[in-house]
N, CA, C and O of each residue as an XYZ file, in Angstrom:
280
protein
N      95.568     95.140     89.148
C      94.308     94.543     89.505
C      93.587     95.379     90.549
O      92.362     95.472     90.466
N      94.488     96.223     91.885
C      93.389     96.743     92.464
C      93.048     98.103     91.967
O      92.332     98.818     92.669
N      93.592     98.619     90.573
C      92.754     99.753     90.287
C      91.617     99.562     89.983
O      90.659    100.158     90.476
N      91.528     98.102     88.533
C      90.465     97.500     88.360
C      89.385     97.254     89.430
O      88.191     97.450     89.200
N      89.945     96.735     90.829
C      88.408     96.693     91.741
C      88.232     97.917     92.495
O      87.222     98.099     93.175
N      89.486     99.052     92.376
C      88.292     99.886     92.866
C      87.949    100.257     91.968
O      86.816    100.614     92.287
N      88.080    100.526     90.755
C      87.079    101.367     89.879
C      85.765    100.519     90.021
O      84.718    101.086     89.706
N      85.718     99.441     90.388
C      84.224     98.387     90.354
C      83.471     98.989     91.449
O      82.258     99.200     91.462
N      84.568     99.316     92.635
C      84.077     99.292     93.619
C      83.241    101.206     93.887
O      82.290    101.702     94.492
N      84.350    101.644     93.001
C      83.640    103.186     93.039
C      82.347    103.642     91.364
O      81.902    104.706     90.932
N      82.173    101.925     90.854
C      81.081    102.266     90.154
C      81.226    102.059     89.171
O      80.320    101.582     88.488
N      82.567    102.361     88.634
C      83.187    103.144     87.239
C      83.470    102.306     86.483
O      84.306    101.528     86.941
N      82.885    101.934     84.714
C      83.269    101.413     83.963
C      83.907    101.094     83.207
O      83.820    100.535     82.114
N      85.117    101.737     84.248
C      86.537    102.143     83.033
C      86.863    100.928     82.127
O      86.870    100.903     80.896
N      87.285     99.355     83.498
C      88.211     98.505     83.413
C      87.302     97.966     82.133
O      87.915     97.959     81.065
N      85.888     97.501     82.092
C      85.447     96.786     80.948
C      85.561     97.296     79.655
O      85.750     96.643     78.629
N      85.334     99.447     79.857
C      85.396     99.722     78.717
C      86.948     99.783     77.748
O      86.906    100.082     76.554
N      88.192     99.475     78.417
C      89.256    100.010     78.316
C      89.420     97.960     77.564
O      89.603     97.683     76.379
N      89.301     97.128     78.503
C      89.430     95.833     77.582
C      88.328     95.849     76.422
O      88.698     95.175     75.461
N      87.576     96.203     76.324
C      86.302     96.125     75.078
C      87.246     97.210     73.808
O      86.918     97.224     72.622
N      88.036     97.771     74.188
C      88.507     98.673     73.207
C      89.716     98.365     72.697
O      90.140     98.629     71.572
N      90.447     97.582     73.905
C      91.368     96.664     73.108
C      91.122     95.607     72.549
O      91.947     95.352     71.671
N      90.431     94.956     72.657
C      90.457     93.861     71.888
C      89.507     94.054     70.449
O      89.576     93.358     69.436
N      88.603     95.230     70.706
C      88.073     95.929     68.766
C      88.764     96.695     68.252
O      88.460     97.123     67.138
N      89.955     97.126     68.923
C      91.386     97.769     67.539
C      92.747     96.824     67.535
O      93.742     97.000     66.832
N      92.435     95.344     68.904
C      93.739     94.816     68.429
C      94.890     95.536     68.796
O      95.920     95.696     68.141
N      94.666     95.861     69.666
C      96.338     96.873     70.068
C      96.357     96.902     71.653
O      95.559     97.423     72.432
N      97.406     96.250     71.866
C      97.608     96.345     73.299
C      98.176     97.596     74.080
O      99.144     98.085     73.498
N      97.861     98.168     75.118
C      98.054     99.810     75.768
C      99.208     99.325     76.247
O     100.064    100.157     76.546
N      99.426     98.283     76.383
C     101.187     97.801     77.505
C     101.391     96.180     76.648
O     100.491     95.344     76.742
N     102.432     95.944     75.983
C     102.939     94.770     75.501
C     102.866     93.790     76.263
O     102.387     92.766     75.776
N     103.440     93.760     78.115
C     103.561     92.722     78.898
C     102.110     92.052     79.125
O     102.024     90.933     79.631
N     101.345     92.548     78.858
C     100.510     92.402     79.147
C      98.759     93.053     79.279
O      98.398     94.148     79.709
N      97.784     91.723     78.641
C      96.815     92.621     77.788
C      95.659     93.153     78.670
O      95.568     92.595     79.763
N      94.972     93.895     78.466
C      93.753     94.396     79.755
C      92.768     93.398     79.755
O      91.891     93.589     80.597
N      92.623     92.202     78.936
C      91.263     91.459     79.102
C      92.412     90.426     80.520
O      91.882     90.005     81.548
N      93.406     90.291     80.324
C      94.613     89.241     81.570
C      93.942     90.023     82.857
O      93.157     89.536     83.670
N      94.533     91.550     82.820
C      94.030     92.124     84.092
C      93.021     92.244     84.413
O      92.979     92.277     85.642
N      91.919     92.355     83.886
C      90.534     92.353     84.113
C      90.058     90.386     84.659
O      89.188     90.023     85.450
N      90.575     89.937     84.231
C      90.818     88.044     84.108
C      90.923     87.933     85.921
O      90.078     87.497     86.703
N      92.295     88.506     86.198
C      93.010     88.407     87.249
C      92.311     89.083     88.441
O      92.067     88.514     89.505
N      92.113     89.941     88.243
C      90.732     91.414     88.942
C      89.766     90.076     89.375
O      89.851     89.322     90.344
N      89.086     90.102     88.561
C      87.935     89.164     88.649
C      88.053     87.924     89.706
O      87.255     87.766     90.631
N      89.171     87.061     89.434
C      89.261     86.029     90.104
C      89.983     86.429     91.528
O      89.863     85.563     92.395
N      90.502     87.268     91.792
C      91.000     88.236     93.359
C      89.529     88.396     93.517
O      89.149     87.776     94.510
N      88.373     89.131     92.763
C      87.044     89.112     93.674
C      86.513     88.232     94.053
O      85.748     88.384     95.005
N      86.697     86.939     93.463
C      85.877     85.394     94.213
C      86.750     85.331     94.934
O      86.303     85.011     96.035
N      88.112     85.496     94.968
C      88.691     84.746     96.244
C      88.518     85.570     97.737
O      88.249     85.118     98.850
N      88.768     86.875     97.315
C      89.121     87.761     98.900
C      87.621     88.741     99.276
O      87.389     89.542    100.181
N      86.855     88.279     98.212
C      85.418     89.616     98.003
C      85.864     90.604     97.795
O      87.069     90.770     97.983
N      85.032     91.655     97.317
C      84.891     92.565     97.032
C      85.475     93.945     97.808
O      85.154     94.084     98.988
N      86.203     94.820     97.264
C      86.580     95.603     98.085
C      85.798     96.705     98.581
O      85.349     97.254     97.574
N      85.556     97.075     99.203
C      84.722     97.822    100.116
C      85.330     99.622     99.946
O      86.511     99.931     99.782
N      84.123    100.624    100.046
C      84.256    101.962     99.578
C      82.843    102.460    100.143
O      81.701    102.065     99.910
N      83.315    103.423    100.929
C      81.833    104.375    101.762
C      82.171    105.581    101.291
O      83.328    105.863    101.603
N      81.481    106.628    100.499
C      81.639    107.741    100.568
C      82.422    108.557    101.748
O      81.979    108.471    102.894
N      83.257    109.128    101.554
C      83.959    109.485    102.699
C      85.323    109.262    102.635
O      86.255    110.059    102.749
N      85.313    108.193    102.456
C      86.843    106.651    102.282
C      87.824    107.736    101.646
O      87.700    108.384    100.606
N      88.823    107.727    102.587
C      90.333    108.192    101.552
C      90.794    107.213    100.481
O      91.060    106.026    100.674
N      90.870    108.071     98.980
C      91.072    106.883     98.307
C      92.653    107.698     97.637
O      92.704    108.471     96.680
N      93.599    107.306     98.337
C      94.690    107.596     97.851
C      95.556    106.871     96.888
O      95.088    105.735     96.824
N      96.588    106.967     96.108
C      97.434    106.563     95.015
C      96.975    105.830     94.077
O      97.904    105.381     93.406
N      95.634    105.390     93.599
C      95.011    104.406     93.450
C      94.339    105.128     91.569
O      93.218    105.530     91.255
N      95.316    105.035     90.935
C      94.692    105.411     89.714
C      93.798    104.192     88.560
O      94.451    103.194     88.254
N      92.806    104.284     88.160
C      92.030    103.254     87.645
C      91.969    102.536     86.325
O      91.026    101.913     85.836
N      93.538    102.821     85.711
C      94.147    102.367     84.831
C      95.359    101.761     84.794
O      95.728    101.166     83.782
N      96.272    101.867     86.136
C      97.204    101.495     86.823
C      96.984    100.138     86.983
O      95.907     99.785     87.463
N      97.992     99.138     86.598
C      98.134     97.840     86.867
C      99.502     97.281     87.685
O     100.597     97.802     87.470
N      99.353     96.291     88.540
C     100.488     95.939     88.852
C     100.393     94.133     88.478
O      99.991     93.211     89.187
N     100.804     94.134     87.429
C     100.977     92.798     87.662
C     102.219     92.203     87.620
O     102.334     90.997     87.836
């Protein structure tokens, strides 16, 4: 989930385009679990804690934008 908000947070349309593509070929990228769940889960961490925050500059370390931990 927090690759999903930073990629939101650094702009990037990965997380929507990556669930929009699973669910029009029907094939899940990880069995445990499907990218529209993580994107689900993403989403509802942003109403609860807001939005994560990113200034040009910002060290953005280990943080790959396809990486899930759920």
């Amino acid at each position: 989930m927090r690759a999903a908000r930073l990629c939101w947070a650094l702009g990037l349309p990965l997380p929507a385009r990556y669930r929009e593509l699973q669910a029009k070929i029907g094939h899940r990228f990880k069995q445990s679990h499907s990218l529209a769940e993580v994107y689900a889960e993403a989403e509802r961490l942003e109403r609860e804690e807001g939005p994560l925050l990113w200034n040009r500059g910002d060290a953005v370390r280990g943080a790959g934008c396809l990486t899930t931990s759920i």
